[in-house]
C-alpha distance (Angstrom), angle and dihedral (degrees) to the residues before:
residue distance angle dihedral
X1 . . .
X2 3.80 . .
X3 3.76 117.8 .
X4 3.89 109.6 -110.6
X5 3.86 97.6 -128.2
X6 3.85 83.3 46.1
X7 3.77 92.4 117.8
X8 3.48 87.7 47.0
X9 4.07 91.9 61.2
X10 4.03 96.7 78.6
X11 4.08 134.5 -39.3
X12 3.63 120.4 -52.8
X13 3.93 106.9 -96.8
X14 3.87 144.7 -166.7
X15 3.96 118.5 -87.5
X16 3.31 110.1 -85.4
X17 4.14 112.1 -99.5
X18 3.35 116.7 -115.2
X19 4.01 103.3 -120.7
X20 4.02 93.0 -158.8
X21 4.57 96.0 -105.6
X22 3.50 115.5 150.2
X23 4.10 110.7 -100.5
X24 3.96 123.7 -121.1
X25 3.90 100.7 -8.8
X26 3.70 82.0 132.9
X27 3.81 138.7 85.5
X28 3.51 138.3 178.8
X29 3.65 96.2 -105.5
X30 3.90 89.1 58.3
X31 4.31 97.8 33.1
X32 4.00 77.8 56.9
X33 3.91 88.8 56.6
X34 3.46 98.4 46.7
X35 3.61 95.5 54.8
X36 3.80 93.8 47.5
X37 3.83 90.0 45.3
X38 3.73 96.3 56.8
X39 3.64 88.1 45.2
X40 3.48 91.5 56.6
X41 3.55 116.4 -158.4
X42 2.93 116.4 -172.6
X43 3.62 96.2 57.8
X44 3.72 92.2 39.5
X45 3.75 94.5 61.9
X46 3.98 88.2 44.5
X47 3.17 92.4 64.4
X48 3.92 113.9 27.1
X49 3.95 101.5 43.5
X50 3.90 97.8 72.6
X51 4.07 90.2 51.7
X52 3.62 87.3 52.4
X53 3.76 96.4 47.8
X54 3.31 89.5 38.4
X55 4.21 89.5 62.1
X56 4.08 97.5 33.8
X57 3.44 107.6 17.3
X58 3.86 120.4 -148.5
X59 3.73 89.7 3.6
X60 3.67 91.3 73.6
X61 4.11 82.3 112.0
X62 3.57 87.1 57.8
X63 3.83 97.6 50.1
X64 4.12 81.3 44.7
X65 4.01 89.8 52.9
X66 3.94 88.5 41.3
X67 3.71 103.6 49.8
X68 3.62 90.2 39.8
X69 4.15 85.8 72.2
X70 3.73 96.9 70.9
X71 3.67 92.6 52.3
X72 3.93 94.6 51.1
X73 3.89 83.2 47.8
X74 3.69 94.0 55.4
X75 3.92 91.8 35.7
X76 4.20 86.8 68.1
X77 3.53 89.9 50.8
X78 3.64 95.4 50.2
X79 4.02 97.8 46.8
X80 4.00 86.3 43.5
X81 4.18 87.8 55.5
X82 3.89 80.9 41.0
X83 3.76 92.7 59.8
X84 4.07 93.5 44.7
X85 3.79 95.0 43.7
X86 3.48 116.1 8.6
X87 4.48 102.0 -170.7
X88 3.45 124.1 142.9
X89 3.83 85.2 -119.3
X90 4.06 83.8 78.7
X91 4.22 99.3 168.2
X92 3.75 88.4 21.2
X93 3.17 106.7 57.3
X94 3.87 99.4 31.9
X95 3.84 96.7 48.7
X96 4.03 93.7 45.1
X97 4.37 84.4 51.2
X98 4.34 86.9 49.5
X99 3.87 104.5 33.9
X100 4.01 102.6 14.7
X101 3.89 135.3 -105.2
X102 3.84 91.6 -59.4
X103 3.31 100.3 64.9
X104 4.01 97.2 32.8
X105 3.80 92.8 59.1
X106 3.45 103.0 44.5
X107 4.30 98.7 33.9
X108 3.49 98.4 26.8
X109 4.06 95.5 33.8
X110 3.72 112.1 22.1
X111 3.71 94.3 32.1
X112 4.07 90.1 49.8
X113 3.57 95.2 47.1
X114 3.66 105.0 41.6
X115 4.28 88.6 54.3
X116 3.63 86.5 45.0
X117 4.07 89.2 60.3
X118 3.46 99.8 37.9
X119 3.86 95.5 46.5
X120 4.30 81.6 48.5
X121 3.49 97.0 56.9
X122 4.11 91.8 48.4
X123 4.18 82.8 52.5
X124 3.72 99.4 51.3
X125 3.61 95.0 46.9
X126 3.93 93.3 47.3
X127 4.22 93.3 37.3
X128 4.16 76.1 48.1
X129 3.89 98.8 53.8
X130 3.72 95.3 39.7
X131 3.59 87.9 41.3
X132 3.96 87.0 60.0
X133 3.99 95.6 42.7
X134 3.80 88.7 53.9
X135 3.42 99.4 49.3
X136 4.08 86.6 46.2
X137 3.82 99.1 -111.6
X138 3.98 91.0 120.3
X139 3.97 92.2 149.8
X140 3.80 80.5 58.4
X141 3.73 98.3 53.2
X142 3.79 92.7 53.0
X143 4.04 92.4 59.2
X144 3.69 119.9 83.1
X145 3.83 100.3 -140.7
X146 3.52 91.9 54.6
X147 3.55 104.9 50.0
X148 4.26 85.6 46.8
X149 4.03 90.8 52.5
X150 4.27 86.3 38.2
X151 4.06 78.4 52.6
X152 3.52 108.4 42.4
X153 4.38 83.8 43.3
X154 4.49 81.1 53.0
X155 3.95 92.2 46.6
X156 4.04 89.5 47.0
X157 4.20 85.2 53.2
X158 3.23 101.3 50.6
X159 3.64 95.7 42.2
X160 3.60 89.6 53.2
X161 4.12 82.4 48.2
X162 4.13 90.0 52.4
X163 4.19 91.4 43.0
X164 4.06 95.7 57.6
X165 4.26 94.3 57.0
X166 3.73 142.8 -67.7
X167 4.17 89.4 -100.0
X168 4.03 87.0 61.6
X169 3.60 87.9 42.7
X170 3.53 95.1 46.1
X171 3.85 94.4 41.8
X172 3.65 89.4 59.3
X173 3.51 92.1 45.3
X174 3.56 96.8 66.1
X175 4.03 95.6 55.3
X176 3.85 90.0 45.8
X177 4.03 95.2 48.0
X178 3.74 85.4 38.8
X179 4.05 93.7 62.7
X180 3.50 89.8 44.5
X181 4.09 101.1 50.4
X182 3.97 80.5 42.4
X183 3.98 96.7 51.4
X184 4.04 88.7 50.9
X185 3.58 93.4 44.2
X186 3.89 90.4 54.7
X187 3.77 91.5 38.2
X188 4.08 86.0 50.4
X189 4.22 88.5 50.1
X190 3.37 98.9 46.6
X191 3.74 98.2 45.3
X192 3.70 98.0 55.4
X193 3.66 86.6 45.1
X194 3.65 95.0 57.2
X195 3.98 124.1 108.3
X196 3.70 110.8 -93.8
X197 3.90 96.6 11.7
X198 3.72 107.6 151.5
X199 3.63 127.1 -114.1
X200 4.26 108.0 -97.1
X201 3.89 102.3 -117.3
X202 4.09 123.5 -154.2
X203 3.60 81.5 -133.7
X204 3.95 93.8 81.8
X205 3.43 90.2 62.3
X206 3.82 93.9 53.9
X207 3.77 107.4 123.1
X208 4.04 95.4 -161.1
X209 3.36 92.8 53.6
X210 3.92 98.2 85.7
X211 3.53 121.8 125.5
X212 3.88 96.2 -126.1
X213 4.11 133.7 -28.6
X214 4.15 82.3 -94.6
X215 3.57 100.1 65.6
X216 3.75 85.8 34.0
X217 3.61 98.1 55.5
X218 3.54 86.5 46.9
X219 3.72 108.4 51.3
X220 3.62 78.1 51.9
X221 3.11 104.2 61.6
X222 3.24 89.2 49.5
X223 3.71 96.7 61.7
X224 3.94 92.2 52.5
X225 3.93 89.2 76.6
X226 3.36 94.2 54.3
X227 3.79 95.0 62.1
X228 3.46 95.9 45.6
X229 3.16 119.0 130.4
X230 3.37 125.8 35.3
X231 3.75 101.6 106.9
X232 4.29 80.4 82.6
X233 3.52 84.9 85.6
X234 3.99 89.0 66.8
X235 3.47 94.3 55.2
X236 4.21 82.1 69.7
X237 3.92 89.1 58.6
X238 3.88 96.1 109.4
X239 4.33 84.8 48.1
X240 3.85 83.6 44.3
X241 3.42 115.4 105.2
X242 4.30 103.4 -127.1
X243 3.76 78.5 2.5
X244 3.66 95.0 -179.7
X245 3.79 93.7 57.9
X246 3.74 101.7 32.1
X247 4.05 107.9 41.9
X248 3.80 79.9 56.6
X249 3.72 97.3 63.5
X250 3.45 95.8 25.9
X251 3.64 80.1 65.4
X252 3.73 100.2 50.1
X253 3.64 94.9 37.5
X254 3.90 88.6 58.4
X255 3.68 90.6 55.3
X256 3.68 87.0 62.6
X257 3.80 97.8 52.4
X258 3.72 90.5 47.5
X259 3.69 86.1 50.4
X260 3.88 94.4 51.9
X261 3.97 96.3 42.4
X262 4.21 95.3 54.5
X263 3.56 93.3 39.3
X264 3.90 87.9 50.1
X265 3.48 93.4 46.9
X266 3.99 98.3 37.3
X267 4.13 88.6 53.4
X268 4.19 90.7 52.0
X269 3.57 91.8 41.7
X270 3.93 94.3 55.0
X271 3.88 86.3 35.6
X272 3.97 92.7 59.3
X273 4.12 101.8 30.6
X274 3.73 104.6 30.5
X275 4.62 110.6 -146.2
X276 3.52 83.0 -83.5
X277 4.05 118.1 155.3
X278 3.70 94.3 -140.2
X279 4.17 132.6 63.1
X280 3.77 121.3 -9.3
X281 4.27 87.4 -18.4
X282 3.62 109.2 134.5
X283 3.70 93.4 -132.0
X284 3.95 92.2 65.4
X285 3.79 109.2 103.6
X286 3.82 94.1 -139.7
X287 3.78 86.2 67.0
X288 3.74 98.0 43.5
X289 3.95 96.6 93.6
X290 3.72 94.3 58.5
X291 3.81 116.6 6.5
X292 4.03 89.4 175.5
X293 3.95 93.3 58.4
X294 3.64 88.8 53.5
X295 3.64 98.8 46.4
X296 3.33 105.4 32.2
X297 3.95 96.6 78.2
X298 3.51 96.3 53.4
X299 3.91 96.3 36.6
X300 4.09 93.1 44.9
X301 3.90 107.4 16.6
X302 3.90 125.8 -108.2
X303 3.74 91.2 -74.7
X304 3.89 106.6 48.9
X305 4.17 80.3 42.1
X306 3.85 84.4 67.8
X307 4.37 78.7 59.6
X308 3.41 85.0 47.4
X309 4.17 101.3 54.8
X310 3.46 82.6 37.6
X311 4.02 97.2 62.9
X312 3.90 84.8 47.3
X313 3.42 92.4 56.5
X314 4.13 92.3 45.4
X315 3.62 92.5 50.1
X316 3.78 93.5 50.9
X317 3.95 90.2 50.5
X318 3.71 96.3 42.6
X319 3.88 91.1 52.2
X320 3.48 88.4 45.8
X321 4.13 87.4 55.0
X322 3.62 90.2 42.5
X323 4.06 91.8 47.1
X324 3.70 90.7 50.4
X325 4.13 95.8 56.2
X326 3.79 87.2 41.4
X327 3.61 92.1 55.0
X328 4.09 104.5 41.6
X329 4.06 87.3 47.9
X330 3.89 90.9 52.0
X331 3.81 90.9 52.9
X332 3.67 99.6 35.6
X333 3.91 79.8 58.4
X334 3.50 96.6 50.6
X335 4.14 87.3 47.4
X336 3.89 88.6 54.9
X337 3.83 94.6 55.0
X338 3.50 94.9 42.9
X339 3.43 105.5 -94.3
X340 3.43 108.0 119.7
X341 3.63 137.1 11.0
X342 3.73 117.8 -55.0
X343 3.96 94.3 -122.9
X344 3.97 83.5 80.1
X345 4.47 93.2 57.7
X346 3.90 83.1 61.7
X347 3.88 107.1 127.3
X348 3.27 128.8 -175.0
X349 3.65 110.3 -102.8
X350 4.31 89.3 -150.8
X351 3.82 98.5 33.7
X352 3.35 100.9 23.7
X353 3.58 92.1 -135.3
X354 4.04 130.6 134.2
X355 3.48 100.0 -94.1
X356 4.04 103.2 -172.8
X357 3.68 93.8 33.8
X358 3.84 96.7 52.0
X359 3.73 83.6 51.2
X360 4.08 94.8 49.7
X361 3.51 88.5 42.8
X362 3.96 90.2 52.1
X363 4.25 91.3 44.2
X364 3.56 100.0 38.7
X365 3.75 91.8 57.0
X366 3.66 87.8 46.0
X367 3.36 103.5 48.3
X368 4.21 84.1 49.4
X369 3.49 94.8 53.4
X370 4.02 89.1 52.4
X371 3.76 94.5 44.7
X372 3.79 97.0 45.3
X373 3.82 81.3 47.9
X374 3.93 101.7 53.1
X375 3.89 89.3 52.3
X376 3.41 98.4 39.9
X377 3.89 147.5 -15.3
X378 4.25 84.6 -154.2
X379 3.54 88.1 53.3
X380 3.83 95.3 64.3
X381 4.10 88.5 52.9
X382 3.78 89.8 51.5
X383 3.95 89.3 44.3
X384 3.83 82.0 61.6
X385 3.39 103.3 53.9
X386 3.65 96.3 44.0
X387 4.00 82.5 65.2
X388 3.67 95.5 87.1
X389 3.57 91.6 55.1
X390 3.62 89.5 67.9
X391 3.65 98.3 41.2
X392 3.78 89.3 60.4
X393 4.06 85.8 47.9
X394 3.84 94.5 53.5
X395 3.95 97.9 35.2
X396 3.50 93.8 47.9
X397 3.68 93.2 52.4
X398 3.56 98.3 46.5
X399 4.14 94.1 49.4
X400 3.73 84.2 53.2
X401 4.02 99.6 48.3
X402 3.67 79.2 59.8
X403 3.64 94.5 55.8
X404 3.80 88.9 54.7
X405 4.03 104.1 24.8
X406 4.46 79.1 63.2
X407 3.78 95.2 25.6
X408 3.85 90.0 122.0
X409 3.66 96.7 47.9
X410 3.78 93.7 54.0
X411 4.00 94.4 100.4
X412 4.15 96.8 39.7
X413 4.24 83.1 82.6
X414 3.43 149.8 -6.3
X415 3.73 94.8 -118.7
X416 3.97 83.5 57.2
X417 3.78 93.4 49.9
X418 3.79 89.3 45.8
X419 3.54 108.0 42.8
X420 3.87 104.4 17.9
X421 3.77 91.7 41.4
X422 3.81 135.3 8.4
X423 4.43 89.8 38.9
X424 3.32 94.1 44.9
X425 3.88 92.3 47.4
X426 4.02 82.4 55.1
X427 3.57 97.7 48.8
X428 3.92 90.9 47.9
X429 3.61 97.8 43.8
X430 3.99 88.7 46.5
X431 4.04 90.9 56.3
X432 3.76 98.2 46.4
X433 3.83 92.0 48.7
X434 4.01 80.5 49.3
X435 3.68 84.2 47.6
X436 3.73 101.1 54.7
X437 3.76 86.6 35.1
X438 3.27 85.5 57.2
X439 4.01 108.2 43.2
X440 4.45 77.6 50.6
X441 3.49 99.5 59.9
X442 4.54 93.5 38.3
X443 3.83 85.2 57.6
X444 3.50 88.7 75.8
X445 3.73 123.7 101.8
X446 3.95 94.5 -140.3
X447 4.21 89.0 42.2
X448 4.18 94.7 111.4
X449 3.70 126.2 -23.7
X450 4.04 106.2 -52.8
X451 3.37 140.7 47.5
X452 3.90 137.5 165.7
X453 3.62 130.2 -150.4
X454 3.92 93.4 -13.7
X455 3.88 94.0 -51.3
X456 3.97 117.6 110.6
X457 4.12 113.4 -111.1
X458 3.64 90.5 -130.2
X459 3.45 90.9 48.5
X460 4.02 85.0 55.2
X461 3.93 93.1 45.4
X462 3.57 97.6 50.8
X463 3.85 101.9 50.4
X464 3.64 91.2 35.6
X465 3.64 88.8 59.0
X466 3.94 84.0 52.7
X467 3.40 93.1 42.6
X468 3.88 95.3 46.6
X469 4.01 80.4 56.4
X470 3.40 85.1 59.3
X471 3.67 97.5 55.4
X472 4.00 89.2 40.9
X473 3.91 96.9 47.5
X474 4.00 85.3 50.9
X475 3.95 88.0 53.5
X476 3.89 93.8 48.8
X477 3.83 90.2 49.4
X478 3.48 94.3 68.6
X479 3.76 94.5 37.0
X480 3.33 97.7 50.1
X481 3.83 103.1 26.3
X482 4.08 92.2 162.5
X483 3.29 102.1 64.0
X484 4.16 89.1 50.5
X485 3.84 93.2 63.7
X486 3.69 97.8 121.1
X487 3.98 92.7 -134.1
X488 4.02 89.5 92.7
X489 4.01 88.0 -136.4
X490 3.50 93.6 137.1
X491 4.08 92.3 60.7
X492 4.15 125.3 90.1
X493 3.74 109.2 -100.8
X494 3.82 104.8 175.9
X495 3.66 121.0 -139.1
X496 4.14 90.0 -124.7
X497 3.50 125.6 44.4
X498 4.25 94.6 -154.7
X499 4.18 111.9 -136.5
C-alpha cells in the first residue's frame, strides 16, 4: 500500500523510461560480487595498509574498524534511496529528486564519473605491471610505454567483458573475486602460523588509543579509499532481480565482507612483521606502497608469492571490469533523463548492454591514463590520492539527499528516524568533515608528489576536477535546458515507496 505522507516524500514525476537493460539476470549472490570486485580488495589493502601503519602504528586495525563507520552510515542511506527509486543512476538520480538538477549533475554525475576515471587509470597501470611480473616479463613492467600499451590492451578487455552482458560480467567476476578472497585467506593462515608471529591483541582495535586527532584523521582517511566502491553494485539494480530490495543489502552486506577480509589480513600482517622501521616491518617506508609484495615471500615462499602478485593483479582487473559497468550505466541513466546526450541511452539490442557508454567509459580512461602520463608519471600518483577527496564529496551528498528526499517521513517510525534520518545524517556529516579535512591537508605543497607555486598538486587535481564540473555542468545547461527546470519532473518517482 502507498505510504500516506508519500506525496509528501518529493514532487510527483514522469514514469521512469525504460533505458532497454536486461531485467533480473542478477542475484544477490552475484550483486554481492560486483560490489566487492570493483572495490577491489586485494589491491586496496596492498597498497593502503603500510600508509596507515606507517601514521598509527599497530592501531592500523583500529583506523580500519573506524573509517569503516562512515561507509556503513552512507551504505543505509544508499539502500534506503534504493528502495524509493531504484535507477541505475543511483546518486544521480536521487540527489537531483532531493536537492535539484544542479546539484545531481555535477555531485551525483560529474563527481561519480570523474573518481571513476581517475581510480581506472591507477587500475590498468597496476593490473598492467603485475600483469607483466606474472607472466615473467619484469624488464617490461619497469618501462613506462609498456605498462601504458599493457593498459590500454587491459581497458580494451574488460570493456569488451562489460559490452557482451552483466551475466558474463558477473560470471567472471566470481572466479576473479574468488582468487583474491582465497590468496588473503592463505596469506592470513600462513602468517599467523609462522615462527615468531605475535599474539593479535584487542588493544589494536582500541579507538582511544590514537596518538592525536591528526594522525587519526589521517589514517582515516586513508581507510575510506579502500572501501570504495561498492555502491557499483547499485548501479545493476534495474538487472537486479527485486532490485529495489536486494541491491540494498547486497550493498550493506558487502561492507561487512570488506570489513572482515582487511581486518583479517591487517591483524596477520602486524602479527608476522611487527610496525617496525627496518626489513619486512610494516612501519618501514620502503614497504609502504605494497605491504603484500614485501611480505608475501617470506610469509608464503617464492612460489605461492607468484599466487600472491597474481591476486593483485586480478583484483586490479576485476575492479577495473566492475568500474567500467558502473560507469556506462550511470551515464546511460543520465542520457535517458536528459542529461546528457542521447548517444550514451544506446543499448544493445542483443546484449542489452550500453554500447556507446561502455566504449566512452573504456576511451576516456584511456586517453587519461596517456595524458596524465605524457606530463608526468608523479602526476598519476597525485591523481590517486586526490580520489578520496571526491568520494567524501559524492558520499556525503548522497547520505544527505536522503535526509531531505525522506525528511517528512522521519516521525511515521523509528526505523525511518533511524535509518532514513539520524544514520544517514552521521554518515553525511562524517564524509564532509573528511572532505574539508581532506581539501586542508591537499593544500599543502609537500601533500603527494607535486606542487606548484606553494599549492599541493593534489590539492590542484581534486578541485580542478570540481571546478572542471563546473565549467561542464554550465555547458550542459544550455544544451540540455529541459532537464534544468528546477521542478525535478524529468526524475523517477515510483508510485510505492517499499517498507
Amino acid at each position: 500500500m502507498p505510504h500516506p505522507n508519500d506525496a509528501d516524500a518529493g514532487p510527483a514525476s514522469a514514469p521512469a523510461p525504460d533505458k532497454g537493460l536486461r531485467r533480473g539476470t542478477v542475484g544477490l549472490l552475484a550483486s554481492v560480487t560486483l560490489g566487492l570486485s570493483c572495490v577491489a580488495p586485494a589491491y586496496s589493502i596492498a597498497v593502503t595498509l603500510g600508509f596507515v601503519t606507517l601514521t598509527v602504528g599497530d592501531l592500523a586495525p583500529a583506523a580500519l574498524l573506524l573509517g569503516f563507520v562512515p561507509i556503513l552510515l552512507t551504505a543505509f542511506a544508499f539502500r534506503e534511496l534504493n528502495r524509493a527509486m531504484p535507477d541505475c543512476g543511483t546518486t544521480f538520480v536521487w540527489t537531483t529528486r532531493a536537492f535539484g538538477p544542479f546539484a545531481g549533475w555535477l555531485t551525483g554525475g560529474w563527481v561519480v564519473q570523474a573518481a571513476t576515471f581517475l581510480a581506472m587509470t591507477a587500475l590498468s597501470q597496476v593490473g598492467a605491471t603485475y600483469l607483466l611480473r606474472v607472466l615473467g616479463l619484469g624488464s617490461l613492467a619497469d618501462s613506462p610505454l609498456a605498462v601504458t600499451a599493457t593498459a590500454v590492451g587491459l581497458l580494451a578487455a574488460v570493456a569488451a567483458v562489460a559490452y557482451r552482458g552483466l551475466d558474463l560480467s558477473a560470471a567472471v567476476q566470481y572466479v576473479l573475486l574468488g582468487l583474491q578472497l582465497a590468496a588473503l585467506l592463505g596469506f592470513g593462515i600462513a602468517a599467523f602460523a609462522r615462527d615468531g608471529a605475535a599474539v593479535p591483541s584487542l588493544a589494536w582495535l582500541d579507538p582511544l588509543a590514537f596518538p592525536g586527532f591528526g594522525p587519526f584523521a589521517e589514517a582515516v582517511m586513508l581507510c575510506l579509499f579502500i572501501y570504495w566502491g561498492w555502491d557499483a553494485l547499485i548501479t545493476a539494480n534495474e538487472e537486479t532481480r527485486d532490485g529495489e530490495r536486494v541491491a540494498g543489502q547486497a550493498a550493506v552486506l558487502s561492507t561487512l565482507v570488506l570489513l572482515g577480509a582487511y581486518l583479517f589480513t591487517a591483524f596477520a600482517a602486524i602479527s608476522f612483521a611487527g610496525t617496525g622501521t627496518t626489513g619486512t616491518g610494516l612501519g618501514n617506508p620502503d614497504n609502504a606502497s605494497d605491504v603484500l609484495a614485501t611480505l608475501a615471500p617470506p610469509v608464503l615462499g617464492p612460489a605461492l608469492a607468484k599466487a600472491m602478485e597474481l591476486a593483485v593483479c586480478v583484483s586490479a582487473v576485476s575492479a577495473l571490469l566492475t568500474s567500467v559497468v558502473g560507469s556506462s550505466r550511470g551515464t546511460l541513466s543520465m542520457a535517458a533523463h536528459g542529461a546528457l546526450p542521447p548517444a550514451f541511452a544506446r543499448v544493445h539490442p542483443r546484449h542489452h548492454t550500453p554500447t556507446f557508454a561502455t566504449l566512452f567509459a573504456a576511451g576516456a580512461t584511456a586517453g587519461l591514463l596517456v595524458l596524465l602520463r605524457l606530463v608526468s608519471t608523479d602526476f598519476l600518483g597525485d591523481a590517486i590520492l586526490c580520489v578520496g577527496l571526491l568520494i567524501a564529496c559524492y558520499y556525503g551528498t548522497t547520505a544527505l539527499a536522503c535526509v531531505w528526499y525522506f525528511r517528512d517521513r522521519l516521525r511515521d517510525s523509528t526505523r525511518d528516524l533511524l535509518f532514513r534520518g539520524t544514520l544517514p545524517l552521521l554518515g553525511g556529516l562524517m564524509m564532509l568533515a573528511a572532505f574539508a579535512r581532506s581539501a586542508y591537508d591537499m593544500y599543502d605543497p609537500d601533500y603527494g608528489s607535486t606542487s606548484f607555486h606553494g599549492i599541493g598538486g593534489v590539492f590542484l587535481l581534486g578541485v580542478g576536477s570540481l571546478a572542471a564540473g563546473a565549467l561542464a555542468l554550465a555547458a550542459a545547461r544550455a544544451r540540455s535546458p529541459r532537464f534544468f527546470r528546477d521542478d525535478r519532473t524529468t526524475m523517477t518517482e515510483p508510485a510505492l515507496l517499499k517498507d
